[in-house]
SESEZA-431899 format. One record per residue: x, z, y of N, C-alpha, C, CB in turn. Coordinates in steps of 0.2 Angstrom, whole numbers, plus 5000, padded with zeros to 4 digits. Each point is the difference from the previous one (the first is absolute). Glycine has a CB too. Example, Ala and Ser with C-alpha at 12.3 -4.5 7.8 and 13.67 -1.06 7.14 Angstrom:
BEGIN
506650394972499650005006500450005006499150064994/500749905011500450015006499650035005500649904997/
***
This chain:
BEGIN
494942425015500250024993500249944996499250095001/500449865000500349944996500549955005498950004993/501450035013500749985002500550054994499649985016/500250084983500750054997499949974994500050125005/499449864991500249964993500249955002499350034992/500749935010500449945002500949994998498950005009/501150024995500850055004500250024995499750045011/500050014984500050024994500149984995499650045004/500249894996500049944993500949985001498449945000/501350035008500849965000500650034999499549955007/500450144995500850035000500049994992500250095011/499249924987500450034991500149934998499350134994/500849825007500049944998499349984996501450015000/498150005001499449964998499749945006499850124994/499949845002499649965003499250014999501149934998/498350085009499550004996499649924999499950125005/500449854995499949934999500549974993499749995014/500550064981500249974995499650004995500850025002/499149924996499749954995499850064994500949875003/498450144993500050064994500749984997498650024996/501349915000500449984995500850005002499049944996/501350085008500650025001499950075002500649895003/499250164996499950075001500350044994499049975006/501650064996500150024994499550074998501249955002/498850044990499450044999500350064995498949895001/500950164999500350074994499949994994499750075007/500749924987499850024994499650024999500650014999/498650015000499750064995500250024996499249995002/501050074995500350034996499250034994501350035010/498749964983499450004998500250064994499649865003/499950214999500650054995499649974992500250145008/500149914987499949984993499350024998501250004997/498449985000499349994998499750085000500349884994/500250175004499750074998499850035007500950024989/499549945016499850065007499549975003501050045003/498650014998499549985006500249975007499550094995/500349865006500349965008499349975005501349934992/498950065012499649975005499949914999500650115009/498749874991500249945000499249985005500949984986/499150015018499749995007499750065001499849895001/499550114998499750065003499850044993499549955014/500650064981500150024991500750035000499349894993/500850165002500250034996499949974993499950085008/500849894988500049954993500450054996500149875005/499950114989500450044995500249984993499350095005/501149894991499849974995500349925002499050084997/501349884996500049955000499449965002500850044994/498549975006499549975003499950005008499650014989/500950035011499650025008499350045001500549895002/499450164992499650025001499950065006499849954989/499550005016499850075006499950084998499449915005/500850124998500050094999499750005007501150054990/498450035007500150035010500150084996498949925013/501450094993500350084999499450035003501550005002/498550064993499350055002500350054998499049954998/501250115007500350064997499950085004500949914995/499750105005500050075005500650025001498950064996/501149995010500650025003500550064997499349975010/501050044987500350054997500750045008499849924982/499850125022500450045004500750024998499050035004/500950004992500950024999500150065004500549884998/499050175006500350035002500350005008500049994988/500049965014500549955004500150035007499549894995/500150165008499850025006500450075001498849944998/501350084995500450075000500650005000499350044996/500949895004500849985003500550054991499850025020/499849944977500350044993500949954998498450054994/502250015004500749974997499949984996500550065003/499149954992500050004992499250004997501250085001/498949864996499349964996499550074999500849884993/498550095010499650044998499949994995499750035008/500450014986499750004994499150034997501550015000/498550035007499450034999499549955002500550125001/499549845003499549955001499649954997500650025005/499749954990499949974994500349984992499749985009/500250034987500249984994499749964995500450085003/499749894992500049954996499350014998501349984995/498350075004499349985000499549985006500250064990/500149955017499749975002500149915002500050135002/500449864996499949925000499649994993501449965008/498350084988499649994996499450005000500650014996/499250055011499650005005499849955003500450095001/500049875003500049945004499749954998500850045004/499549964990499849914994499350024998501349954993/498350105006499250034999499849995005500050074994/500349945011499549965008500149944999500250075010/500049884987499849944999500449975007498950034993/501850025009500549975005500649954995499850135008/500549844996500949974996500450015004499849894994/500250145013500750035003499950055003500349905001/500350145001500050055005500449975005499750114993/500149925016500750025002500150045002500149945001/500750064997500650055000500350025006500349954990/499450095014500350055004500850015001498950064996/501549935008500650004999500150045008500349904990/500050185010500450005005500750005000499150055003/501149925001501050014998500250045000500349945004/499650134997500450074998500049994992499650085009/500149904985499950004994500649974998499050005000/501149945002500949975002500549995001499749994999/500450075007500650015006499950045004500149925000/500350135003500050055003500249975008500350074987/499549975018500349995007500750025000498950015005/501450034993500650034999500549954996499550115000/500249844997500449954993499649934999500450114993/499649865014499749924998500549954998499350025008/500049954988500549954995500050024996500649975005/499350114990500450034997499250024994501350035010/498749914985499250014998500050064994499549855003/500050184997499950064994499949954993499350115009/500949934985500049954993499350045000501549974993/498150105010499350024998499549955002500250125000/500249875005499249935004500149944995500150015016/500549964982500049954994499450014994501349995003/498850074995499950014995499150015001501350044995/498650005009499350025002499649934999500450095008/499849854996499849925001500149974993500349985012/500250034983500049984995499450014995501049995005/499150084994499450054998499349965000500750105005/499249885002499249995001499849924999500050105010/500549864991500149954998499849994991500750005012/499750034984499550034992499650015000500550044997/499350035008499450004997499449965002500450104998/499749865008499749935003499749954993501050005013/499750004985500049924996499550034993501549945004/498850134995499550024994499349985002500650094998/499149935009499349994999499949945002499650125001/500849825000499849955003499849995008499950014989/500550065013499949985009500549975003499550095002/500349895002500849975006499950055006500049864998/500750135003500250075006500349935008500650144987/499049905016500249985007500550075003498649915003/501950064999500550065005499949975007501150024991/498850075012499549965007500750095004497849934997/502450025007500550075005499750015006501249984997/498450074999499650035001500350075009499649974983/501250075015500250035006500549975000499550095002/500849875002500649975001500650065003499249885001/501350114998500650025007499849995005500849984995/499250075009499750005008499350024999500849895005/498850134992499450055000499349954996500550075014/499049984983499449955000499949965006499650084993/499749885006500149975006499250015002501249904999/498350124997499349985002499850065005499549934987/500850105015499750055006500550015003499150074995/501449885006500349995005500750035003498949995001/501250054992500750035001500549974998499550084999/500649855000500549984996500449955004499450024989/500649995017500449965004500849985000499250055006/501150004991500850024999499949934994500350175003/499349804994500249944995500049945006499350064988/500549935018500049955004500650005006498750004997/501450085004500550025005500850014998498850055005/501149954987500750014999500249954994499950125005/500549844997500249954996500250014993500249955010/500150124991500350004993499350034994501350035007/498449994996499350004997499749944996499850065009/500249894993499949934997500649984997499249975008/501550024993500450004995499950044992500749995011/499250064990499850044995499449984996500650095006/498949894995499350015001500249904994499250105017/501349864986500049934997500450004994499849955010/500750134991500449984995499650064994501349975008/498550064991499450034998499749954996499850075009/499749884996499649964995500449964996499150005007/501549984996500649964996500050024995500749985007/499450094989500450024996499350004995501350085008/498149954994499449984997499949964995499850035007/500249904998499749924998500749994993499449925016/501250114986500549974995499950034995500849985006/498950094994500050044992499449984998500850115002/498849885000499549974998499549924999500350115002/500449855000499749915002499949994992500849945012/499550084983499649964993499350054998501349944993/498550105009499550044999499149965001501150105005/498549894992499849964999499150065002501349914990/498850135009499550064999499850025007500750044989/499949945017500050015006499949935005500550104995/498849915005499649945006500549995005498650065000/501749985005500649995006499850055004500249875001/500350135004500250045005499750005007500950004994/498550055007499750025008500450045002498849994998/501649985008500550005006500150065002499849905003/499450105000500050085005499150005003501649995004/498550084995499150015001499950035006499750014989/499849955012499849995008500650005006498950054996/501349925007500449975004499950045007500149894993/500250155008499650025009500650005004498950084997/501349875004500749995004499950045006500249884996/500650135009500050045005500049955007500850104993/499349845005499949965007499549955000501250025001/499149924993499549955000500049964992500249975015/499250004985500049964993500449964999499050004999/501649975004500649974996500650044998499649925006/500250144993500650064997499650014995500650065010/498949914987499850014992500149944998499150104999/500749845003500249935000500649994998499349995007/501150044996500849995000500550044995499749975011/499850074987500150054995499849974994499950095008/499549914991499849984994500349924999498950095001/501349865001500449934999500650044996499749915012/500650134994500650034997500050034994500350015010/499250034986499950044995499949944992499250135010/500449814994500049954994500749954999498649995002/501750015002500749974998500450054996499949945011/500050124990500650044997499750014995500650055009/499049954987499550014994500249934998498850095005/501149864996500149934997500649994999499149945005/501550094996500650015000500050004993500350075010/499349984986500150014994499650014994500850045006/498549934998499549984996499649965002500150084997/499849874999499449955003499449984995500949955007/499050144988499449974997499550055003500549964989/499350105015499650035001499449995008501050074992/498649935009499550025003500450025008499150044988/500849955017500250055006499350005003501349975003/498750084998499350015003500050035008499650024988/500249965017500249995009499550035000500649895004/499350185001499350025004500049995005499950074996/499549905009499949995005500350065003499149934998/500950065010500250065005499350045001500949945008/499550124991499350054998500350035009499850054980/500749965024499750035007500749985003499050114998/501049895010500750005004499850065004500549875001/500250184997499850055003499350025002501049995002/498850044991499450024998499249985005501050104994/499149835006499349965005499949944991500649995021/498950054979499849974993499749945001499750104994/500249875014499749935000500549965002498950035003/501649964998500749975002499949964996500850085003/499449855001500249954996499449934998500950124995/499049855001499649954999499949984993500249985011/499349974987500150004994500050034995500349965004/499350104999500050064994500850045000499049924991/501450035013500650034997500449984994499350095005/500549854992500349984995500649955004499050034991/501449965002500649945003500249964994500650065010/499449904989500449964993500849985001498649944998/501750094996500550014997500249954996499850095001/500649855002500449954996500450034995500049935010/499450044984500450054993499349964994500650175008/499849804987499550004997499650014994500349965006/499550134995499850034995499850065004500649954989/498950055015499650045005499650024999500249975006/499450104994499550015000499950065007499849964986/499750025018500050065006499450054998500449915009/499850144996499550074999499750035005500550024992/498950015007499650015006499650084995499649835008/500250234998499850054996499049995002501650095001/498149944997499450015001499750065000500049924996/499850115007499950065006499150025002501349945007/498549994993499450005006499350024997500649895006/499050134998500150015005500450085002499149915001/501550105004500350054999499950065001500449935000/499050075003499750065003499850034992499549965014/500250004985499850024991500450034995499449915001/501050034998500750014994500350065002500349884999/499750145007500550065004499950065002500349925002/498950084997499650045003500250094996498949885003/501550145005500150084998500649994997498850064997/501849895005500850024999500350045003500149914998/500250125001500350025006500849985003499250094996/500949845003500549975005499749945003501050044994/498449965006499849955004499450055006500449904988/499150025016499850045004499250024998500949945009/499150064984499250044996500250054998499549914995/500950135007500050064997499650044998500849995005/498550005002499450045000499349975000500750075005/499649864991499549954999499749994997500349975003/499050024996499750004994499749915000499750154999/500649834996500049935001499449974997501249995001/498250064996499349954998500350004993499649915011/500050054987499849974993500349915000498750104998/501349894997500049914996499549994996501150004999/498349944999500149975007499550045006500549884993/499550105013499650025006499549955002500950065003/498649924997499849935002499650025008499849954986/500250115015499950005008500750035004498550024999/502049984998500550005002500549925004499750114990/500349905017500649955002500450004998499849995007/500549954989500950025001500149925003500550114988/500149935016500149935003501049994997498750025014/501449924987500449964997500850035001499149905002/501350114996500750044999500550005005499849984989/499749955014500749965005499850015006500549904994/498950145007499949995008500550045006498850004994/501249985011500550025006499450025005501149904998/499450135006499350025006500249925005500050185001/499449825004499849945003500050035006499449944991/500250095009499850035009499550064999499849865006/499950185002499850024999499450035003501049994996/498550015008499550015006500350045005499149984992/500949985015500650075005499350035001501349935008/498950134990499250045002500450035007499150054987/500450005015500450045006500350044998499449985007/501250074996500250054995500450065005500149894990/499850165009500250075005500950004999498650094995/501749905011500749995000500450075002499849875004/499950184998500350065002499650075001500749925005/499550124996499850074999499550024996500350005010/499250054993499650044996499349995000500850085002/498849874993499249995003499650024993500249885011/499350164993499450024995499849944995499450095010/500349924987499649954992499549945006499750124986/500649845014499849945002499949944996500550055009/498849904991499949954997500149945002499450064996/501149935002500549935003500049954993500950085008/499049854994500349954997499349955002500950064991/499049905005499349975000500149915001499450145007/501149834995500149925003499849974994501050005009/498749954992499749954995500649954999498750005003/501650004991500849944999499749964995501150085001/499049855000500049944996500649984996499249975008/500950044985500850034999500349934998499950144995/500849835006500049964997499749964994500750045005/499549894994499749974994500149994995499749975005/501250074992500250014996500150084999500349895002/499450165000499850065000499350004992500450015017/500050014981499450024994499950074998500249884995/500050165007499750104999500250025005500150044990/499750025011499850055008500150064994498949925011/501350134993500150064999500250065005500349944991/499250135009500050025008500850054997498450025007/501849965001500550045002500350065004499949924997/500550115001499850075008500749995001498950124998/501249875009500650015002500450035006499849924993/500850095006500250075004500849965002499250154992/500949815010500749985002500450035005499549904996/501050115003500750035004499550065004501049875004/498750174991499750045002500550074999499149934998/501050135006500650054999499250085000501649925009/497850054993499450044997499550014997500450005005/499250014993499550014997499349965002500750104998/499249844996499349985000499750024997500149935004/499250084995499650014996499449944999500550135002/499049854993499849944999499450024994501349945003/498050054998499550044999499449944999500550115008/498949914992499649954996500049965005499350064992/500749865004500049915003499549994996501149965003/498949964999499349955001500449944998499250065010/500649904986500449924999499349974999501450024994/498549915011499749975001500149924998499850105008/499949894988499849915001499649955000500550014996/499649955011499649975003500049914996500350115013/499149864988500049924998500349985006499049994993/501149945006500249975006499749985006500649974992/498850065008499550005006499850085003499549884993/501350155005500050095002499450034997500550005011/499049984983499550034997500450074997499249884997/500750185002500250054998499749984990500050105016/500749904983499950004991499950054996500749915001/499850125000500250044995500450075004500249884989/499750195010500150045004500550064996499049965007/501550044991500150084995500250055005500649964988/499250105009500150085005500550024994498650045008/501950014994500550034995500550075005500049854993/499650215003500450055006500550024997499050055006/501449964994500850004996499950104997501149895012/499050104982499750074995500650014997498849974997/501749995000500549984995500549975002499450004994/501350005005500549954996499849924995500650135000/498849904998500049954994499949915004499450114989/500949865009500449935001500350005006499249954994/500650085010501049995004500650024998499650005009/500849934999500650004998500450005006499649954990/500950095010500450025006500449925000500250155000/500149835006500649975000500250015009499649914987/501150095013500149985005500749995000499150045005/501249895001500549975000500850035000499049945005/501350114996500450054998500050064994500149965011/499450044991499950064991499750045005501150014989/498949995017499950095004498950005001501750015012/498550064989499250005001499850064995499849865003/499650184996499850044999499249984999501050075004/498649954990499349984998499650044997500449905000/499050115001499650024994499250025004501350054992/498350005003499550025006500050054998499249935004/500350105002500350095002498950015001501849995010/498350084988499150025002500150065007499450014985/501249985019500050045006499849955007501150084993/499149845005499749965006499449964995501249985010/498250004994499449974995499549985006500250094987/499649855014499549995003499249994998500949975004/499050004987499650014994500450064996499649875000/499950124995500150024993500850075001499449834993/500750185000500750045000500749995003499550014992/500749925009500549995000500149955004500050054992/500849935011500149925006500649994995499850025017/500349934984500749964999500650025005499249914998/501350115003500749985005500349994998500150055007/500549924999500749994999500350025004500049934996/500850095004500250005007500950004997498950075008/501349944999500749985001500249944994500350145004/499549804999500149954999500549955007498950034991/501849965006500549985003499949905002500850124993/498549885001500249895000499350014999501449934993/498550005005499149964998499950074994500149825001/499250194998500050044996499150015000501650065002/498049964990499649984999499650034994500649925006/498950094993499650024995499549944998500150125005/499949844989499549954999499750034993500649905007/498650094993499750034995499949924994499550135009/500749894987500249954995499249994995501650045000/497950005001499550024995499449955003500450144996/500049845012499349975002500349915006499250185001/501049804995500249925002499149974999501749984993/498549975011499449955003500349954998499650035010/499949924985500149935001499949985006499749994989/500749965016499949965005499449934999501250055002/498449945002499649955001500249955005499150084997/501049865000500249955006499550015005500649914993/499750095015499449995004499850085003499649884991/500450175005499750065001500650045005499150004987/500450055015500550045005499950084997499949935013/500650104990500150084996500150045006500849974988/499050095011500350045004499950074998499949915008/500650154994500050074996500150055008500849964986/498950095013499950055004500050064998499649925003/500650135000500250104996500250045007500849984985/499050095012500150055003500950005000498750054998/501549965011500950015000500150065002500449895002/500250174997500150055004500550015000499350044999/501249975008500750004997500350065005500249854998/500450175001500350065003500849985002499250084992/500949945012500849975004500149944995500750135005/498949804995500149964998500449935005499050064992/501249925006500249915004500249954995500650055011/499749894991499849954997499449985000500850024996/499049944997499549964998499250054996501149904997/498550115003499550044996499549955001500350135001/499549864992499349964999499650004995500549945004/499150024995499749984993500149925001499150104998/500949884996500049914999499649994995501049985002/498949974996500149954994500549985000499149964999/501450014995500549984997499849964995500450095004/499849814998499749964997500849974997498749995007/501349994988500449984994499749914998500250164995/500249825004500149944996500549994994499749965009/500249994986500450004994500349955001499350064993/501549955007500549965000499949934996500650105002/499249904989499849954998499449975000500750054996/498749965009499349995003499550044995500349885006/500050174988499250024997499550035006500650044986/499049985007499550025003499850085001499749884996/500050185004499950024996499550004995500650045007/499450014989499650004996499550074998500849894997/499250124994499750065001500450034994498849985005/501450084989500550024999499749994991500550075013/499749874984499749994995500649944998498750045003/501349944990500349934998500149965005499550014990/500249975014499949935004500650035004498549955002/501550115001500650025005500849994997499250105005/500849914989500550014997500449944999499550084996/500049885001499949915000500549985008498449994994/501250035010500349955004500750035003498849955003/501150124997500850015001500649994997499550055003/500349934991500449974995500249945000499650064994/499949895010500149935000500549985006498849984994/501550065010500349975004500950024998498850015010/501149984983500650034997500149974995499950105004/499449884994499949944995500249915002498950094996/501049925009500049945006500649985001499250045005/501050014996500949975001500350004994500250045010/499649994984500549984994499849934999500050124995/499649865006499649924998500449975005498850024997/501149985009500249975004500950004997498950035009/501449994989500850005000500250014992500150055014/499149944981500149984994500650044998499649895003/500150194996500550064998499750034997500650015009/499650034987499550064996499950075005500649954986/498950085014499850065003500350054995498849955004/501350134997499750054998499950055004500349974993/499250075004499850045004500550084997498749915004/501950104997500250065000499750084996500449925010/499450094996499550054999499250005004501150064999/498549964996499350025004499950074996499449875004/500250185000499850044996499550055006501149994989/498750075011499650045002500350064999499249944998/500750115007500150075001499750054995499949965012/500550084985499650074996499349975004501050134998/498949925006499250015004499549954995500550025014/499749914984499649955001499950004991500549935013/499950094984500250004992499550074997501549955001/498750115004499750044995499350035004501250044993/498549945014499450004999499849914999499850145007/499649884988499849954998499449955003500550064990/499349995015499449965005500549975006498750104997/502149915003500349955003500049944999500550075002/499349914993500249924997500649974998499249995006/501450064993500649974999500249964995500150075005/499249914988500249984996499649935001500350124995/499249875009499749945002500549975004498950055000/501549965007500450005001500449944999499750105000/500949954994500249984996499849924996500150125002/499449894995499749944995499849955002499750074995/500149925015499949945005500849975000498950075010/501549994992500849975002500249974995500450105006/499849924988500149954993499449965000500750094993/498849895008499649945000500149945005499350094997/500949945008500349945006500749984999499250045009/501250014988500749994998499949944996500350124999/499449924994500049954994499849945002499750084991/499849895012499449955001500549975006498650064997/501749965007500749965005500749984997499750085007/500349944986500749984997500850045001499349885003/500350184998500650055005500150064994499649985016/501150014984500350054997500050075002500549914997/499250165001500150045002500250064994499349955011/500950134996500150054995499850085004501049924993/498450115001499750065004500450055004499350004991/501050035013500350075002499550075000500749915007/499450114988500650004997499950044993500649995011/499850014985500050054993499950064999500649944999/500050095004500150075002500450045006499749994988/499850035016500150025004499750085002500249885001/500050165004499550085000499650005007501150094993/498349905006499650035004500149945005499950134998/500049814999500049925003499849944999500750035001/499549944997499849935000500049994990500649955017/499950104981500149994993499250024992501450045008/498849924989499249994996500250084995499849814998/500950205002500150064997500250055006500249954988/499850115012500250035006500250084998499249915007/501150104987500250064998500750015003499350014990/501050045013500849995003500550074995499449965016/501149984984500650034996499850024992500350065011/499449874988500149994991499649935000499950144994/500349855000499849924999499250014997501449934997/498150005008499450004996499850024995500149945004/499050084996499950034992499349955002500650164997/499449844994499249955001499450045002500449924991/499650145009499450035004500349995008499550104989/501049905012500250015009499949935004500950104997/498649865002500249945004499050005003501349924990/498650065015499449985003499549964996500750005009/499150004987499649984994499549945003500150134995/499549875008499849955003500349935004499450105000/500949945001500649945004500549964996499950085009/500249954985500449974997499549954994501050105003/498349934996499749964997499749925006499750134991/500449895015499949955007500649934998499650135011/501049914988500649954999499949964993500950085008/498949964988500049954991499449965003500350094987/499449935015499449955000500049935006499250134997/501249905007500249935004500449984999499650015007/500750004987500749984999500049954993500650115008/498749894990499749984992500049935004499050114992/501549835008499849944998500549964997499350025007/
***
């Protein structure tokens, strides 16, 4: 690698041995005192330079329903009078490109989408908010669940997508009201993390074309073709530009925030309460590691048999365990019945023993390596209680891990898991495991309270420091589920996230405003907010964390 930079310096005519002082160095360009700008890791305003942090919320727009024409019914002018009672100063602004261009007529921008942005922009300045514009669905598809490939695969997608923001930054580079322009949300490229890289460089050149007083705001790689741990660094990259702010969303823990979506894999999850103090959670970045080779039934038809039992000493970068049932390139039926997970001291003393006869769905989680496979339990095969676990017709690796019951690892200590197996014209793989994980950045885990939040936040805090850039955090917010019952905790939640925000120096904004039966603080569909129609608690949660 440091032969290709090498090689690399010399073609483009660099030297890495040139002197600083003959370096040629870039202008900074310094906007005029009214706009908010980046000046290391602050947000300045004002002829003093005075520090601001943005504290606000997400205004959707709609965005999802692929709407032609400005939703009007979403918000109006007293809700940004709404917003400034929460003790917010900005929203961001939701943009999908249908508002501004048709697929039948690119290039060819609507004067309703002008006006719509100008519109909000008034009623912004009225109440004293600033507005972040975040493109939100781009040409070529959303991108956060994975459909929006045609923005990576087809160039003319990104032509459009730059002349877009072009035509933005020009109608609104003396606008003063508007913080700057978040690029594109969450990034889930089709190949690799230098096709947002190279994208987003390209989106700030053509944007500086014709403005150089506004904010750009860069999101890390949120997935490559949809592997949410791709990549390093969290996934961030810094953008030779100077007036950056980067963005990261807040989620965690996601089983929680998410619990009972239905595009994700909680559909039928019930994710607990906030906080949990005998609750594990463990760290956001974990990877699997390894796994205990237990013995495992490779073919045909065998009665309920108790299989597994080997004592594993797991790696030393192994920090959680979680049991696993698994059925790989399986084309039959296993079934998977009450187990035994065992931990031993490092002198094989028997520590700690759980028994657990599978009754429920609640905390597993399917996954397997192609998509194929079939899962669930059935009360027709059962060695305990009502019910087994199966899987079958699984083409690749493929897996049931129960998420409700992770192990902290003990240096030194050994594990081992054991269960009833039955299988029917099965082949391949059938087992039980443990399934041990380590955390890319070394946390630890922990338990599901402030302290977790904390540290997941700090490896994001870390690098802003490190590279002396301003943070935001985009979006954080909670599930309906979590909002309107109240022994969820979604308002506690809430009040830890803006605590480690604020107390970090990190700009953020809630998700969301108004949305139906979601993530929205109002959630009435097909008319704009009413002040009896908003989540009442939760909005007294956001004035109250948002009081400083």
């Amino acid at each position: 690698m440091l032969y290709v930079i090498f090689i690399s310096l010399i073609l483009s005519g660099c030297s890495i041995f040139q002197n600083n002082s003959q370096a040629e160095k870039k202008p900074v360009y310094t906007p005029p005192y009214e706009f908010v700008r980046v000046k290391g890791q602050d947000l300045v305003v004002g002829s003093n330079e005075t520090k601001i942090i943005l504290k606000g919320i997400c205004l959707g727009n709609e965005v999802w329903a692929n709407p032609s024409n400005p939703p009007y019914n979403h918000h109006a002018e007293i809700d940004y009078q709404r917003i400034k009672n929460m003790n917010m100063n900005v929203v961001r602004f939701y943009l999908n490109y249908r508002i501004f261009e048709e697929d039948s007529q690119p290039y060819v921008y609507k004067a309703s989408g002008w006006q719509w942005l100008d519109q909000n922009i008034a009623w912004a300045k009225k109440y004293g908010i600033y507005i972040i514009f975040n493109m939100h669905v781009p040409q070529g598809g959303f991108q956060s669940l994975g459909t929006g490939n045609a923005l990576w695969d087809n160039v003319e997608n990104q032509r459009r997508l730059k002349a877009l923001w072009r035509a933005i930054a020009d109608r609104y580079k003396n606008e003063p009201t508007v913080i700057g322009y978040d690029l594109l949300n969450e990034p889930n490229t089709s190949k690799s993390k230098d096709q947002w890289i190279n994208l987003a460089k390209e989106l700030v050149k053509e944007i500086r074309k014709v403005d150089s007083n506004h904010i750009v705001i860069v999101e890390r790689l949120n997935a490559v073709a949809n592997n949410w741990s791709a990549g390093s660094n969290m996934n961030f990259f810094l953008v030779d530009d100077f007036n950056v702010m980067y963005t990261f969303h807040f989620y965690s823990p996601i089983e929680y925030t998410h619990q009972l979506t239905m595009w994700t894999g909680f559909s039928n999850q019930d994710g607990g309460a906030y906080p949990d103090s005998n609750r594990i959670q463990v760290p956001d970045d974990i990877e699997w590691n390894e796994e205990i080779p237990n013995p495992r039934i490779t073919n045909g038809s065998v009665d309920w048999t108790n299989i597994g039992g080997i004592k594993f000493k797991p790696k030393a970068d192994s920090i959680v365990a979680k049991p696993a049932f698994k059925a790989n390139f399986n084309s039959g039926i296993t079934f998977f019945d009450y187990y035994v997970v065992e931990e031993y001291d490092n002198n094989t003393n028997l520590i700690k023993s759980i028994t657990n006869d599978i009754e429920s769905v609640d905390g597993l989680s399917y996954w397997s390596q192609n998509g194929s496979g079939i899962w669930g339990i059935t009360s027709s095969q059962k060695k305990t209680g009502n019910y087994s676990l199966y899987i079958s017709n699984t083409t690749h690796w493929a897996n049931v891990g129960n998420n409700k019951l992770f192990l902290t690892i003990k240096p030194g200590y050994l594990y081992s898991i054991k269960g009833y197996l039955k299988t029917i014209n099965a082949n391949g793989e059938n087992f039980f495991t443990l399934d041990f994980f380590k955390s890319r950045s070394g946390q630890k885990p922990t338990f599901r309270d402030i302290n977790y939040i904390s540290n997941e936040m700090a490896k994001y805090l870390d690098w802003g420091k490190k590279n002396n850039v301003p943070l935001y955090c985009g979006e954080f917010g909670v599930f309906i589920e979590c909002m309107t019952n109240q022994s969820k905790g979604g308002d506690k939640w809430i009040k830890d996230v803006v605590k480690v925000l604020k107390d970090s120096g990190i700009h953020f904004t809630y998700h969301s405003y108004h949305e139906v039966g979601s993530f929205g603080i109002y959630t009435n569909a097909g008319s704009l907010p009413t002040e009896s129609g908003g989540i009442q608690h939760i909005i007294n949660a956001l004035k109250e964390a948002y009081d400083f």
